[in-house]
C-alpha positions in Angstrom: -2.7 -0.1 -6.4 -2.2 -4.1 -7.1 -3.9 -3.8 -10.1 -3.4 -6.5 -13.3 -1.2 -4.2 -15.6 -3.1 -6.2 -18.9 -6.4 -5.0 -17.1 -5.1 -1.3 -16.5 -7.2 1.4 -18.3 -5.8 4.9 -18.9 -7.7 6.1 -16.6 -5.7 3.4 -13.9 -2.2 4.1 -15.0 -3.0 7.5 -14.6 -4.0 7.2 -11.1 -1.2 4.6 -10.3 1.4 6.9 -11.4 0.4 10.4 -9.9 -0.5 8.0 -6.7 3.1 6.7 -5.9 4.6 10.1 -6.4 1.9 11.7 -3.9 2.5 8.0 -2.0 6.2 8.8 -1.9 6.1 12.7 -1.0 7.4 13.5 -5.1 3.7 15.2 -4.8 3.4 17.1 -1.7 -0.3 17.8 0.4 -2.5 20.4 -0.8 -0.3 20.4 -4.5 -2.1 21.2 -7.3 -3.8 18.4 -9.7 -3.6 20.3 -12.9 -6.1 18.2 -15.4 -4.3 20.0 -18.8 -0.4 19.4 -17.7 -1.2 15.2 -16.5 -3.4 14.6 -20.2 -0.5 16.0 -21.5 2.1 14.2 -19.5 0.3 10.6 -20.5 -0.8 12.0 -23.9 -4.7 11.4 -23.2 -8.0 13.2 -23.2 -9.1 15.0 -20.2 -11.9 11.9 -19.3 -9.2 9.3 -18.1 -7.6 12.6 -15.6 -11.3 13.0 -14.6 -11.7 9.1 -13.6 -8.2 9.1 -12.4 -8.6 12.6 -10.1 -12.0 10.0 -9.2 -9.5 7.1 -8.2 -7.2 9.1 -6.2 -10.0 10.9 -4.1 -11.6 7.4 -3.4 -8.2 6.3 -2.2 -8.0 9.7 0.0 -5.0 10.7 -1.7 -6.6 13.4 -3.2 -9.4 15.8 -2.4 -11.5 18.4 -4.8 -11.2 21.6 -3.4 -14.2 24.3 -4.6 -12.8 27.0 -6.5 -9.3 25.6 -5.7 -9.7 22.7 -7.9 -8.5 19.0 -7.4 -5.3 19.0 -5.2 -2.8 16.1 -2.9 -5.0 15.5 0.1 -3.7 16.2 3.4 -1.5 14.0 5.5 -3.1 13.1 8.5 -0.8 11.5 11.5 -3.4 11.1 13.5 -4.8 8.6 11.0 -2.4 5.8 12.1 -4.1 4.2 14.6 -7.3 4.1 12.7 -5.6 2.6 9.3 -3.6 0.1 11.6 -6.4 -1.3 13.3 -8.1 -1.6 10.2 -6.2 -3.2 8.5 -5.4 -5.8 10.9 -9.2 -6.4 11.7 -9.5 -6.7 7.5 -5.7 -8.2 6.1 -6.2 -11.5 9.2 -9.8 -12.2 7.4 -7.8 -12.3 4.4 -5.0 -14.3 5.2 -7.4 -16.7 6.7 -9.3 -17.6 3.5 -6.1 -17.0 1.4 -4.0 -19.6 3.7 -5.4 -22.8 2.4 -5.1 -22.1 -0.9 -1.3 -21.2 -0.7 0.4 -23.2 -3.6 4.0 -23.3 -3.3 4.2 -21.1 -6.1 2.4 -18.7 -3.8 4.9 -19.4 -1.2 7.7 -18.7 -3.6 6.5 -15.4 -4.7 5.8 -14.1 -0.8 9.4 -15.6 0.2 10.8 -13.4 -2.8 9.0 -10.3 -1.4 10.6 -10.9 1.7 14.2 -11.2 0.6 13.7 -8.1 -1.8 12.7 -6.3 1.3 15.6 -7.5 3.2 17.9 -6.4 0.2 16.6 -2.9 -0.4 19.1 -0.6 0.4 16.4 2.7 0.2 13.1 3.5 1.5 11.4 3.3 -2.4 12.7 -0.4 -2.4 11.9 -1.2 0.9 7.9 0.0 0.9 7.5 -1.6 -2.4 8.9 -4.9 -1.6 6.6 -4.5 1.7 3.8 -4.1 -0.3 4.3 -7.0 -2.4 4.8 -9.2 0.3 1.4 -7.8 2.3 -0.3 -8.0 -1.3 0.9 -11.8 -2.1 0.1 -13.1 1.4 -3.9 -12.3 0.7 -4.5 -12.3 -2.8 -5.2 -16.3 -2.7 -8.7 -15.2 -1.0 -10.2 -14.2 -3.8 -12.7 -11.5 -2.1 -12.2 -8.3 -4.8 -13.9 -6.0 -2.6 -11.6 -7.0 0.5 -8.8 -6.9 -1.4 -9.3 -3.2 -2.9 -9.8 -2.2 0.7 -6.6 -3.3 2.1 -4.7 -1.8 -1.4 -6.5 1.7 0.0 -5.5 1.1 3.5 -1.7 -0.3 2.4 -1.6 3.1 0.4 -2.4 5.3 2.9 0.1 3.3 5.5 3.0 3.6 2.8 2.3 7.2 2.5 2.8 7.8 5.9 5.7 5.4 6.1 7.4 7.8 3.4 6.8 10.7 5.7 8.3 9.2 8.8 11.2 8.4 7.1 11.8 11.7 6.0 11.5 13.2 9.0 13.0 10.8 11.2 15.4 8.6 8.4 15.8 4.8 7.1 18.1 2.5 7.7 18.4 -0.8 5.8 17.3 -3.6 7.9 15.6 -7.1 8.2 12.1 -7.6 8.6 11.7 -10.7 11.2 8.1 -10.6 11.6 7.5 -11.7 7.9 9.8 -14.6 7.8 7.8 -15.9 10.9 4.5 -15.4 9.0 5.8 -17.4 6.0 7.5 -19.9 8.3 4.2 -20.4 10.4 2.4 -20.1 6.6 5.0 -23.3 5.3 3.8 -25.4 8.3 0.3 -24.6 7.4 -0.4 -23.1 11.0 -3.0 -20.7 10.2 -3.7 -19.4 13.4 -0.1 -18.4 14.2 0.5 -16.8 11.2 -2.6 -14.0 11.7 -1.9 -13.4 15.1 1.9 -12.8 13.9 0.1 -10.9 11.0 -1.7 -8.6 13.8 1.0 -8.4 16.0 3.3 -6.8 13.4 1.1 -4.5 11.6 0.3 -3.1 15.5 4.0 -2.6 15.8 4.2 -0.8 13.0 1.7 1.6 14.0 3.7 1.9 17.0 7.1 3.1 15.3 5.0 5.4 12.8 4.0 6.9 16.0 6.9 6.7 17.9 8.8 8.6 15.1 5.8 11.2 14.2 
């Protein structure tokens, strides 16, 4: 949910905020999204809920139930394999566009990424600086519609991330794979850095497994 918070309608911060807490496990599957309590929680109508309830079902993090009403969707292990492969078909094509048009300012922000996710000491800090590295290495490409594809995909990865953590635990710890993208990145070596790219979002799909 990378989106520009001076762009951000109601209707988006809505959906942002209810999404990390069902993203996180705050919000567990098949809970209740009650349209009067959120317009009251953020103080708005019931047609920014609507759009939002909208925004989360595109996403798949919510579903509309008949005569059950709009509720968390399901979490779906078996899911893995398919997000993982997609989004290392869809985040390489990204991060080969994106690559040339790294500025070191660019650079900057994805190395900061990386040392916040090195730093965090919980799983919240962790998947959030992970995000913002994935997000920074591919928003150079400047492809909207291939960008909001991989926010979905990174979403539903995180949410699954969350619940292998609380199943299985988290332990702080270094993430080498991205400091070998950014290094193959500074030499301008596209090529190495999205097979690395591949290679490490396969691996992850691998733990998630592993640990289901």
């Amino acid at each position: 949910m990378m989106v520009d918070g001076e762009n951000m309608t109601t209707a988006d911060r809505i959906a942002r905020a209810i999404g990390e807490r069902i993203v996180n496990g705050t919000l567990q599957p098949d809970a209740p999204l009650r349209q009067d309590h959120i317009a009251r929680e953020f103080n708005s109508s019931h047609v920014p809920v609507r759009e939002s309830f909208r925004q989360l079902e595109a996403q798949h993090l919510a579903v509309s139930v008949p005569r059950r009403g709009v509720r968390v969707a399901p979490l779906d292990p078996n899911s893995v394999k398919e997000i993982a492969e997609m989004r290392a078909a869809l985040e390489v094509v990204a991060l080969r566009h994106a690559a040339p048009k790294l500025t070191p300012a660019h650079l900057a922000r994805i190395e900061l990424a990386l040392i916040e996710g090195d730093n965090a000491e919980t799983i919240q800090d962790f998947e959030a600086a992970n995000r913002a590295f994935h997000h920074a290495l591919v928003v150079s490409c400047a492809m909207p519609r291939l960008l909001a594809s991989l926010d979905g995909l990174q979403l539903a990865n995180s949410r699954l991330v969350f619940a292998t953590a609380r199943s299985a635990g988290w332990q702080p710890r270094s993430n080498q794979d991205h400091r070998l993208i950014l290094e193959a990145l500074r030499k301008r070596n596209v090529e190495q850095a999205c097979s690395l790219l591949a290679r490490h979002i396969q691996t992850i799909e691998r733990l998630t497994i592993a640990a289901s």
